[in-house]
C-alpha positions in Angstrom: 10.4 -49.1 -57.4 7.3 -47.2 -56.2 7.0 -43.9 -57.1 4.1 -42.7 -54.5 6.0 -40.3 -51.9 4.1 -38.8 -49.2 5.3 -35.5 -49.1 4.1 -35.0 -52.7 0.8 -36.1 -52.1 0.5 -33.9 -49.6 0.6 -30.9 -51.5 -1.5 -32.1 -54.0 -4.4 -32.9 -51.9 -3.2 -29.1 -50.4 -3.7 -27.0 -53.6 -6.9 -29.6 -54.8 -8.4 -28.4 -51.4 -7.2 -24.5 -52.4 -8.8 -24.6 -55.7 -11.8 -26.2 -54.8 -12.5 -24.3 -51.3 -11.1 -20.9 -51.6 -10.9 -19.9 -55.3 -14.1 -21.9 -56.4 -12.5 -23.3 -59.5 -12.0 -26.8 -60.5 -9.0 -29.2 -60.2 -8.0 -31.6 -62.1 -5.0 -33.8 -61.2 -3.1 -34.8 -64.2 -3.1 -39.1 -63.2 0.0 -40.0 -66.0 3.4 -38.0 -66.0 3.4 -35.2 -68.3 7.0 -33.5 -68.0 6.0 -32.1 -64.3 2.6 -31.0 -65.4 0.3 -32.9 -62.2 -2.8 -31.1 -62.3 -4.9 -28.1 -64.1 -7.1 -26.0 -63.1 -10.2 -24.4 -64.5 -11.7 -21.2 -63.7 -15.5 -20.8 -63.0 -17.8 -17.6 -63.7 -21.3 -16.7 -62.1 -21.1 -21.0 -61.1 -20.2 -21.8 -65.0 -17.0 -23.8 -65.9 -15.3 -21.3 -68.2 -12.8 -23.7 -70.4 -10.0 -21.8 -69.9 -7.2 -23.4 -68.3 -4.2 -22.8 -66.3 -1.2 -26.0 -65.6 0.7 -26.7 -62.3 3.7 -27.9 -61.0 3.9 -29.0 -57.4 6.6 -29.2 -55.3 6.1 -29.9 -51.8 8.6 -29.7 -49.1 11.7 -27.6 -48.7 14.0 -29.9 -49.8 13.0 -28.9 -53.3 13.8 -25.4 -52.7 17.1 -23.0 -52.1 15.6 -20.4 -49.4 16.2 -17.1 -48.4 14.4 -14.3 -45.7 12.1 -13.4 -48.8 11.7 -16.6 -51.2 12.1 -20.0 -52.4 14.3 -20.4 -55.4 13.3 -23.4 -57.5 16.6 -25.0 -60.2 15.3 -26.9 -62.9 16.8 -28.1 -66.3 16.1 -26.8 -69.4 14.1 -29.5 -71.0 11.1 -28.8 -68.4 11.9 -25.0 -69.0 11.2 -25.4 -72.9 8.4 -28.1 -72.4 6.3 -25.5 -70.1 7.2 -21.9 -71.8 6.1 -24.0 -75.1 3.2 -25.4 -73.3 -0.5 -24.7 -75.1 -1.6 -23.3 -71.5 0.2 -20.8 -68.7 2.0 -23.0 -66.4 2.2 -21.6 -62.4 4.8 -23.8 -60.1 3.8 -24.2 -56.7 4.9 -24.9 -53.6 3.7 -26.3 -50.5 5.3 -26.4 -47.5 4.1 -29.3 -44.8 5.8 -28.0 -42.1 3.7 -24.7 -41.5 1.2 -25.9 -44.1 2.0 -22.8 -46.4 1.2 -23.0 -49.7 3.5 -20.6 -52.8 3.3 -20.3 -56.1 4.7 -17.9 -59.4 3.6 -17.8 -62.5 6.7 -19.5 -65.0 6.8 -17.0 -67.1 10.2 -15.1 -69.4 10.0 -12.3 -66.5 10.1 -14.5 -63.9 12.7 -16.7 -64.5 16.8 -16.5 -64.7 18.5 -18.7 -67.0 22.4 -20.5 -67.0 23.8 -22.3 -69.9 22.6 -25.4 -68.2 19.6 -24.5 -65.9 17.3 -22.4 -64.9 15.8 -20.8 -61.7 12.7 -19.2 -60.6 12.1 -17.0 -57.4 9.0 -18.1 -55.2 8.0 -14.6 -52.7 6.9 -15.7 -49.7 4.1 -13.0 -49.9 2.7 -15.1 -52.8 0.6 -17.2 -51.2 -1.9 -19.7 -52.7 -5.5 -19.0 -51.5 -8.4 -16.4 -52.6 -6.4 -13.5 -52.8 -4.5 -14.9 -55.4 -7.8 -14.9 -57.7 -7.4 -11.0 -59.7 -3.6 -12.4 -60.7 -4.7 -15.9 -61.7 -7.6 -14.2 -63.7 -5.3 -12.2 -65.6 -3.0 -15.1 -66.4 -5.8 -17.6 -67.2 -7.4 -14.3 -69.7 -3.7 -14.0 -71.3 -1.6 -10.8 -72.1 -3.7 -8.1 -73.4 -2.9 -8.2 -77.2 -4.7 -12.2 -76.6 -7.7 -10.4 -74.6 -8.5 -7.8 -77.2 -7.9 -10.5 -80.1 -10.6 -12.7 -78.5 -12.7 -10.2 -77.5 -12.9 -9.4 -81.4 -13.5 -13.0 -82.3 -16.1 -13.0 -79.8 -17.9 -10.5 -81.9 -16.9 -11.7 -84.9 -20.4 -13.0 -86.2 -21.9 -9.6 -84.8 -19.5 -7.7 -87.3 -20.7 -10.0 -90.4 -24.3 -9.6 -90.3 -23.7 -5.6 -89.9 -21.3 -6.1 -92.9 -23.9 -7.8 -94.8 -26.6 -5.2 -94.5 -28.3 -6.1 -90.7 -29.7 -3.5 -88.5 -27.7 -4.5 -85.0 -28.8 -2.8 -81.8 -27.9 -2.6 -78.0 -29.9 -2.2 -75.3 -28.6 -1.4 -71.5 -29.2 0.9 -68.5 -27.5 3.5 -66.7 -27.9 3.4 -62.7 -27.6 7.4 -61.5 -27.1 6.7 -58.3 -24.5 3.3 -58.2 -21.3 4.3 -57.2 -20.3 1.5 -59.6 -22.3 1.0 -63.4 -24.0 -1.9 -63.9 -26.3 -3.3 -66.3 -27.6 -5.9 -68.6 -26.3 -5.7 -72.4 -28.6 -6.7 -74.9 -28.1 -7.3 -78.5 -31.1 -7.2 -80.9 -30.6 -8.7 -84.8 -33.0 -7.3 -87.1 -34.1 -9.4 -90.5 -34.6 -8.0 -93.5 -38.6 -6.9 -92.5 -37.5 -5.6 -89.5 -38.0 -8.5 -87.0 -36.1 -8.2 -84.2 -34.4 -10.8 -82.4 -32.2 -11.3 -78.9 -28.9 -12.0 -80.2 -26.8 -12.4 -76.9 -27.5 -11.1 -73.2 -24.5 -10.5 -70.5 -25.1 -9.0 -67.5 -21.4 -6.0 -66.9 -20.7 -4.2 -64.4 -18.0 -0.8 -65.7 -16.9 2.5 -64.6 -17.8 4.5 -67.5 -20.3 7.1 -66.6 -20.5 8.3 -70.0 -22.4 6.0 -72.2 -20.5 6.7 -75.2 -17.4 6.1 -73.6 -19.5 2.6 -72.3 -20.2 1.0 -75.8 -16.1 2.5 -77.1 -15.2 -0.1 -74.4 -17.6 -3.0 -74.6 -17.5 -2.4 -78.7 -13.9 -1.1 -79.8 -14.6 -2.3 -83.4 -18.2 -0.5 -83.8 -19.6 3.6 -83.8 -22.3 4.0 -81.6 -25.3 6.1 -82.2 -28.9 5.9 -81.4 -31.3 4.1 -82.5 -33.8 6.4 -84.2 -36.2 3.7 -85.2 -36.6 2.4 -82.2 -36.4 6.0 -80.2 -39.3 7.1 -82.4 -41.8 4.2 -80.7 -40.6 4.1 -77.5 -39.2 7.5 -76.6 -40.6 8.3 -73.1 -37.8 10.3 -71.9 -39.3 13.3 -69.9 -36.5 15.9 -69.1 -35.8 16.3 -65.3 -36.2 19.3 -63.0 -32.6 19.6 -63.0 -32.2 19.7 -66.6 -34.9 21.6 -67.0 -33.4 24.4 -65.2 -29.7 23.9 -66.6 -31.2 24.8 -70.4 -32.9 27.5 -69.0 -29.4 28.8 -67.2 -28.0 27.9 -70.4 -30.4 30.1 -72.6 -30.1 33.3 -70.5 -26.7 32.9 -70.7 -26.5 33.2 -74.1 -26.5 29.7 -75.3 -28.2 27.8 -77.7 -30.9 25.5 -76.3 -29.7 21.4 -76.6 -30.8 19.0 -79.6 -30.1 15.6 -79.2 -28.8 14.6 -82.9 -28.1 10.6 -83.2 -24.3 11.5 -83.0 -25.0 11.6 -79.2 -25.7 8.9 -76.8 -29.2 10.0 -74.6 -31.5 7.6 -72.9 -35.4 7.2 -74.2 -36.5 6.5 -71.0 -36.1 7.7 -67.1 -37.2 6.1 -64.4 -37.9 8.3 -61.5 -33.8 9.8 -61.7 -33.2 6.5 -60.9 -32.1 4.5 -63.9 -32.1 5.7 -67.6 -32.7 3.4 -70.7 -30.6 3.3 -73.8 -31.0 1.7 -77.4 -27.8 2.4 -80.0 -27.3 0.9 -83.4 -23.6 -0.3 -83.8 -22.1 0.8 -87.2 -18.7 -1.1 -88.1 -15.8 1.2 -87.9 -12.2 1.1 -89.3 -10.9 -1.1 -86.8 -14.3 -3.4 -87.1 -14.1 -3.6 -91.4 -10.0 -4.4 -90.6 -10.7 -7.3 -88.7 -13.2 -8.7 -91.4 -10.7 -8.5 -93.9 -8.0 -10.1 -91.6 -10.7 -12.6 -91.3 -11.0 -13.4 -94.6 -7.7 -13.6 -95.0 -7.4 -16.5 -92.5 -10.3 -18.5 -93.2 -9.1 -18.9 -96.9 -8.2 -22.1 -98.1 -4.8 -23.1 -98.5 
């Protein structure tokens, strides 16, 4: 007996046309029967595939569904239940609904779903609808809870954190907009050999809120200390202190106070451009939780 039923097509060419036109993200429909999985989808960054992946379950038509004023309830058995919380990638069910061509969906998820000795259910709003405002919540289920962000974040920066270890001048370069309402800039980081030759290393462009730069580089590097690069601020130090400045120390010294130092504790730009933007060069030093991570590293990459 066929299996092809028109209803569930449907919704599948309804979320492929979702993914592909509103969220910008690719779809792939899963073409052999994997326990309810039928598609995936992919994220995309800046027009880049990211690899990380997110599975779906359709269901189209409200047949599938118990409905109230507020939401679908979906019943399944348990052995989907286990195959999907156990599943490798986040698995979202959606719904589609032909008649008003609505689309639904909720993350399957411990929080979000109410178990019997025999079944399960799961609560559909019907203010969670599929389409480009869904985006900031599928991003944050795609990325993982945040003890998986910050795990991979360190990993990222894990090769970063071994040449420092084994004696390697690392810098980073970036810029601080005065007048952006919200930071931006490109990150640089510069490898040094052992005579001193310097070499781009990675390059992201990041956008942030920090408007101290200290506070900038905490974020962006949780496992490194931050301080300036006093090689490099030596050569290339054009920093000219503003009118504003200028008259704040002055304030400051009739006042009673001592006249400001930069010391490479401190985080200050070598260059200014017109008040506009202001240049920074730091050297990242490995801090506890940086040298923690190494070890933990060793520890897993031993042989059994």
């Amino acid at each position: 007996m066929s299996k092809y039923i028109n209803t569930e097509r449907v919704g599948i060419n309804a979320v492929s046309t979702t993914v592909t036109s509103e969220l910008n993200w690719i779809f792939r429909e899963q073409p052999i029967v994997d326990m309810g999985i039928d598609a995936q989808i992919e994220s995309v960054q800046d027009g880049t595939p990211s690899g990380k992946l997110i599975a779906i379950q359709i269901k189209s038509g409200r047949g599938n569904f118990s409905e109230s004023k507020d939401s679908l309830t979906y019943y399944g058995d348990l052995v989907h239940l286990n195959y999907w919380t156990n599943h490798s990638l986040p698995v979202i069910i959606v719904a589609h609904l032909p008649d008003t061509n609505v689309t639904l969906w909720q993350h399957v998820c411990k929080k979000n779903i109410r178990k019997t000795p025999k079944a399960w259910s799961i609560k559909i709003p019907k203010n969670n609808i599929f389409n480009r405002n869904s985006l900031p919540r599928l991003s944050e289920i795609i990325d993982g809870p945040p003890h998986e962000q910050k795990l991979r974040r360190l990993t990222l920066d894990l090769e970063v954190m071994k040449l420092i270890k084994s004696g390697y001048k690392v810098s980073v370069g970036f810029d601080h907009w005065y007048n952006k309402s919200l930071g931006r800039s490109d990150i640089e980081i510069f490898a040094y050999d052992k005579d001193g030759n310097e070499t781009l290393a990675r390059e992201w462009f990041q956008y942030y809120v920090c408007s101290n730069p200290k506070e900038l580089m905490k974020l962006i590097f949780p496992w490194a200390t931050a301080k300036v690069d006093i090689e490099f601020y030596e050569e290339n130090d054009e920093y000219e202190e503003s009118d504003h400045e200028r008259m704040m120390r002055a304030t400051d010294i009739d006042n009673g106070f001592e006249p400001y130092v930069p010391n490479p504790s401190d985080i200050y730009p070598y260059s200014d451009s017109a008040g506009e933007v202001a240049s920074y060069r730091v050297r990242l030093f490995l801090n506890d939780l940086g040298k923690s991570f190494l070890v933990l590293n060793d520890y897993l990459e031993l042989e059994a």
